[in-house]
SETIMAR-517207 format. One record per residue: x, y, z of N, C-alpha, C in turn; residue number from 1; residue in one letter. Coordinates in steps of 0.2 Angstrom, whole numbers, plus 2048, in hexadecimal, padded with zeros to 3 digits. Each point is the difference from the previous one (the first is absolute). Layout:
N
X, Y, Z, X, Y, Z, X, Y, Z, NUM, a
...
***
This chain:
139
6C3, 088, 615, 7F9, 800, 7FD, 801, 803, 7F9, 1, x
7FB, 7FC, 7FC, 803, 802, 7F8, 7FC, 80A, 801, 2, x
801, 803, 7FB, 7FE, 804, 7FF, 7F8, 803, 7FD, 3, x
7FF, 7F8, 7FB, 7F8, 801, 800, 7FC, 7FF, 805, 4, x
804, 7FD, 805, 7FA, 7F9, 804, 7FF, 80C, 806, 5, x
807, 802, 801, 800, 806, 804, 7FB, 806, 7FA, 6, x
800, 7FF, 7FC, 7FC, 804, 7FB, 7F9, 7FF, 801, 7, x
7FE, 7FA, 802, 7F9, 7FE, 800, 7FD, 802, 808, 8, x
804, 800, 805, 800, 801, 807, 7FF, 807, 800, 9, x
802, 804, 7FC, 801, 805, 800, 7F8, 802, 7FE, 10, x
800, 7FD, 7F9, 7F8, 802, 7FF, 7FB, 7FF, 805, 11, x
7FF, 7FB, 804, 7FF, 7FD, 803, 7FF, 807, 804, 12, x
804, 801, 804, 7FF, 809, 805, 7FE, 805, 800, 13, x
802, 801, 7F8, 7FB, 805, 7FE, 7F9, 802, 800, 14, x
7FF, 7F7, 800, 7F8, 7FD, 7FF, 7FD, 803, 806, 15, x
803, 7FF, 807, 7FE, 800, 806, 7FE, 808, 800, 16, x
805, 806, 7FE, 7FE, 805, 800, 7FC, 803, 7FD, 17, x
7FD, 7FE, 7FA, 7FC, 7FF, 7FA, 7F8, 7FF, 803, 18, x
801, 7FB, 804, 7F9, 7FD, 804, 7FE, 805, 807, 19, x
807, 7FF, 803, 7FF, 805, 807, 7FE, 806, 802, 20, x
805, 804, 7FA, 7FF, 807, 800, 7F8, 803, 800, 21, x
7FE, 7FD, 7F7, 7F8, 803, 802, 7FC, 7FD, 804, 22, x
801, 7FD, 801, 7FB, 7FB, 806, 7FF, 806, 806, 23, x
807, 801, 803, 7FF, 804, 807, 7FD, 809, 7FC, 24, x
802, 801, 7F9, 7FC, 809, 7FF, 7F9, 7FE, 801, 25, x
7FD, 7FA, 7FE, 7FA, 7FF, 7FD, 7FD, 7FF, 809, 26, x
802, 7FD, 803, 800, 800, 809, 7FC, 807, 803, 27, x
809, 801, 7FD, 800, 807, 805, 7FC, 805, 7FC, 28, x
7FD, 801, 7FC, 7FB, 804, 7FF, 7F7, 7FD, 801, 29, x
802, 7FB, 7FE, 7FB, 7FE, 803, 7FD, 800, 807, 30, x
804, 800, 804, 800, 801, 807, 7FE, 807, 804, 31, x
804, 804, 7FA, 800, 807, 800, 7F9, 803, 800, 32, x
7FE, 7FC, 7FC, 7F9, 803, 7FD, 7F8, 7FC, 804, 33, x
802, 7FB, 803, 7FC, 7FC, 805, 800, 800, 807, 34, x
805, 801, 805, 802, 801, 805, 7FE, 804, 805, 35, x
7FE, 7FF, 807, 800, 809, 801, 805, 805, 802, 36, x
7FE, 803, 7FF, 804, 808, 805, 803, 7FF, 804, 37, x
7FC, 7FE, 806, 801, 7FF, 807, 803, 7FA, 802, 38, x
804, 801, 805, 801, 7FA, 804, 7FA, 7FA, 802, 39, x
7FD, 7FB, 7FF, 7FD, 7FD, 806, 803, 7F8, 801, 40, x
803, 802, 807, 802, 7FA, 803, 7FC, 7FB, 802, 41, x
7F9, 800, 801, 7FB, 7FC, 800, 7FC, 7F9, 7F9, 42, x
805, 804, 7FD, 7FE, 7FC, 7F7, 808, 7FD, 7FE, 43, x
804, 806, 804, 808, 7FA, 7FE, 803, 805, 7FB, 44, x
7FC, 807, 7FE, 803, 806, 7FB, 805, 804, 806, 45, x
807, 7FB, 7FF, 805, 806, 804, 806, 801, 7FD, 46, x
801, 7FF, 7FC, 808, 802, 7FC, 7FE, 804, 7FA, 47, x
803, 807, 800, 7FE, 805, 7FC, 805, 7FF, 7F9, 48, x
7FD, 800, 7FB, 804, 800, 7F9, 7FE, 808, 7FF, 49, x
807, 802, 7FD, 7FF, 807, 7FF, 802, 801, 7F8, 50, x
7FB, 806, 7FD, 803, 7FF, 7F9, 7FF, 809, 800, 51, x
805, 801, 7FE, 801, 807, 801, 7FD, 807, 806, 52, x
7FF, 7FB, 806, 7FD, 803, 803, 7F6, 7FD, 801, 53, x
800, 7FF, 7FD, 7F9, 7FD, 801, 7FF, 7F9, 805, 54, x
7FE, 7FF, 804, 800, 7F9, 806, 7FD, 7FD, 7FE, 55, x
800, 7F9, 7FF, 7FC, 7FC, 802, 800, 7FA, 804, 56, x
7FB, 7FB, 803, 804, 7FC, 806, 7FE, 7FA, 7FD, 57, x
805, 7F8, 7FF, 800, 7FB, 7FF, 800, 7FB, 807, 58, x
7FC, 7F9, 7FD, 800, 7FA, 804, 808, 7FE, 801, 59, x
803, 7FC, 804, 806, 7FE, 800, 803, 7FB, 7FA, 60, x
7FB, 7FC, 7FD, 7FF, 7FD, 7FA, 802, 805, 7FB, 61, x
7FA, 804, 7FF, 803, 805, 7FA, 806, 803, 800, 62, x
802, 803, 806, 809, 802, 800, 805, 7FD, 801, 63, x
7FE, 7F9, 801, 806, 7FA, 800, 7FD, 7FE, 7F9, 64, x
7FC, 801, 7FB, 801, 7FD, 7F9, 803, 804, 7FB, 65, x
7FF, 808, 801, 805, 804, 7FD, 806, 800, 801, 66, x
801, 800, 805, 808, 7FF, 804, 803, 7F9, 7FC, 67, x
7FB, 7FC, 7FF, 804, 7FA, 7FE, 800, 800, 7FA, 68, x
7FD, 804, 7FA, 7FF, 802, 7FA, 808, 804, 7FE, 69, x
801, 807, 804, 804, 804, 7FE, 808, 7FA, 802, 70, x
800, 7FD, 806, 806, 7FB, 801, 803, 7FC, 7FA, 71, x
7F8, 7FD, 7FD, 801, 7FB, 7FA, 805, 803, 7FA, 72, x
7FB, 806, 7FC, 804, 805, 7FE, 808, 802, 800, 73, x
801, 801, 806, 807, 801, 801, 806, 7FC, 801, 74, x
7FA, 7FA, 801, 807, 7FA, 7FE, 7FF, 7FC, 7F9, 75, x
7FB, 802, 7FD, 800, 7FF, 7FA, 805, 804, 7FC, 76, x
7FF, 806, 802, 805, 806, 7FA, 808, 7FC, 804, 77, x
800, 802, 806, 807, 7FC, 802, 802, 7FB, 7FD, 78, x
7FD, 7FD, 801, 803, 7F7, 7FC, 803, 802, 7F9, 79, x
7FA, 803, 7FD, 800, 7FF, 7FA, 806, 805, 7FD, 80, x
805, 804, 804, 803, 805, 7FD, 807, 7FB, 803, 81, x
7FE, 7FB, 807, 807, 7FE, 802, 802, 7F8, 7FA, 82, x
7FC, 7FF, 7FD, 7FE, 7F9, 7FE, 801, 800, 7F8, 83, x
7FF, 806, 7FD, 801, 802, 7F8, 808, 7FF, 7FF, 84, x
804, 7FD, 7FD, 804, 7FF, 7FA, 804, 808, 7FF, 85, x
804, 7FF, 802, 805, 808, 7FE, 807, 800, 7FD, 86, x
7FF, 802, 7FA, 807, 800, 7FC, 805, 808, 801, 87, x
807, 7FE, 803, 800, 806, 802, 806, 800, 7F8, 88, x
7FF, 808, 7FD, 805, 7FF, 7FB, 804, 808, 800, 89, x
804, 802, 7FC, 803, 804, 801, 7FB, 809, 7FF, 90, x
7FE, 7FE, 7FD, 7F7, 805, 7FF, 7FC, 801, 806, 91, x
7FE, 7FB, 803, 7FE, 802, 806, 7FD, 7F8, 802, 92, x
7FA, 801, 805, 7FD, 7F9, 801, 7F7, 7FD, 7FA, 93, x
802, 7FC, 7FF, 7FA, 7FD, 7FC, 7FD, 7F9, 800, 94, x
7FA, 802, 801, 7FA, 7FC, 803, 7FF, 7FA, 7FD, 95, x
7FD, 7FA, 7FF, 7FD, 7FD, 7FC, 7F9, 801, 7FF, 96, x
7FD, 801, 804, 7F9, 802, 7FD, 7FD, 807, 7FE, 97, x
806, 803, 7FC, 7FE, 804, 7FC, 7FB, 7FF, 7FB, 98, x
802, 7FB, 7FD, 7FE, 7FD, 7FC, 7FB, 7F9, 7FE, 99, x
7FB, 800, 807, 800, 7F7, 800, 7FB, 7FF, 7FD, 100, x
801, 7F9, 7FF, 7FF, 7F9, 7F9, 7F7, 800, 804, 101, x
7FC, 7FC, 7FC, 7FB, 7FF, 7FF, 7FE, 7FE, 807, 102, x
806, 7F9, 7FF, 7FF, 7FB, 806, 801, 804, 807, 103, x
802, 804, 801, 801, 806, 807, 7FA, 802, 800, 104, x
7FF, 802, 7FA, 7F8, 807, 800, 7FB, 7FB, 803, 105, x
801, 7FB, 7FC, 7FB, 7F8, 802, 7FF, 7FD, 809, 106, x
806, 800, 803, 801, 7FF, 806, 7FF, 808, 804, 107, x
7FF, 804, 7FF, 800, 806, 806, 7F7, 7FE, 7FC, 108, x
7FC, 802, 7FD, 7FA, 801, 800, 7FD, 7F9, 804, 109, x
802, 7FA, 7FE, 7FC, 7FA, 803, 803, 800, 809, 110, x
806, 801, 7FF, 7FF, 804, 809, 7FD, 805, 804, 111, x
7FD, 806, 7FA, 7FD, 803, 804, 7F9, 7FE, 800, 112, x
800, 7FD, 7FF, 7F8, 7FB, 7FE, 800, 7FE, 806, 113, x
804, 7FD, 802, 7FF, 7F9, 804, 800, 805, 806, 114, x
805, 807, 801, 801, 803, 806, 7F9, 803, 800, 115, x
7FE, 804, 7FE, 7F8, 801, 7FF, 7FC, 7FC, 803, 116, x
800, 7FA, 7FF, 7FC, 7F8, 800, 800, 800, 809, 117, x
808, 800, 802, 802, 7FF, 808, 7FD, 806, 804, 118, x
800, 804, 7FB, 7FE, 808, 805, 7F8, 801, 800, 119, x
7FD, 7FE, 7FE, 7FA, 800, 7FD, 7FE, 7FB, 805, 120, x
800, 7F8, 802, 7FC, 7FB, 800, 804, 7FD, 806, 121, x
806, 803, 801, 803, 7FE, 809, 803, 806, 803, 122, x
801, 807, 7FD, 801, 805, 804, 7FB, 800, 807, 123, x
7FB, 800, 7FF, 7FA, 802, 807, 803, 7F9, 804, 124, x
802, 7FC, 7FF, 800, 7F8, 807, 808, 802, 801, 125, x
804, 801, 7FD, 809, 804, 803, 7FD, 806, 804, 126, x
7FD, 804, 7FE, 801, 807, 804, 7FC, 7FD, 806, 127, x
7FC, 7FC, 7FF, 7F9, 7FC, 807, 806, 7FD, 804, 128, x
804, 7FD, 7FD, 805, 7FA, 805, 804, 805, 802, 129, x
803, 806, 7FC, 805, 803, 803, 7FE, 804, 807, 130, x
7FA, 803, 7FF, 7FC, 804, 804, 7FE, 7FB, 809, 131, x
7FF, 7FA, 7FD, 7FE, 7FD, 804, 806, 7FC, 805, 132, x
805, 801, 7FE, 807, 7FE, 803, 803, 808, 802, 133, x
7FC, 805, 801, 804, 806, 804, 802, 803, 7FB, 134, x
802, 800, 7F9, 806, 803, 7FD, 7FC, 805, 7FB, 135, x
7FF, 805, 803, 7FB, 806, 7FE, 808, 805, 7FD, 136, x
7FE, 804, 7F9, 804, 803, 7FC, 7FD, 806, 7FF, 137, x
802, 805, 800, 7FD, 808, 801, 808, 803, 7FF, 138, x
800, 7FE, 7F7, 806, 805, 800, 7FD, 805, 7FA, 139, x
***
């Protein structure tokens, strides 16, 4: 694979993390700050998010869509550190996108666009289908 086409892919990853990360603080505080205290298993509030000690209890939905948020992330930074262009030289190792071209800065923005777009206007019906198939996440 040529070099720009893995420079692009790479931008491309970053995107994911770029969209993902805030997504899940914006969540998890949100949740923090709406949720209750108490356990009720009667409403579906039984997976306790903890943030420094403070409790709060989520639907199975809610902790399988930040489970899938923090996941996203992690294999976006992955990809994108396994997938970047490495020149090893006698100095040490150097990156290509130390310095990237328009057309990079160009393609991680309009991906994170589009990642927004997918997390925004089909996250709720992935997390429904996953929820809905047994596949509950509470990590």
């Amino acid at each position: 694979m040529r070099r720009e086409t893995r420079n692009y892919i790479a931008a491309a990853c970053s995107a994911l993390c770029m969209a993902s990360l805030p997504t899940y603080f914006w969540l998890f505080y949100k949740y923090q700050s709406i949720r209750p205290s108490q356990r009720h298993p009667e409403l579906g509030f039984v997976h306790a998010l903890n943030n420094h000690g403070s409790y709060v209890y989520l639907t199975d939905a809610e902790v399988t869509g930040l489970s899938f948020l923090r996941w996203m992330f992690l294999l976006g930074f992955g990809l994108g550190i396994a997938i970047v262009p490495k020149k090893y030289t006698p100095t040490g190792v150097e990156h290509d996108l130390i310095n990237p071209t328009r057309e990079q800065w160009g393609v991680m923005w309009i991906a994170t666009i589009c990642y927004l777009a997918l997390i925004t206007f089909m996250g709720q019906d992935i997390v429904a289908l996953a929820v809905s198939h047994g596949l509950i996440f509470a990590w």
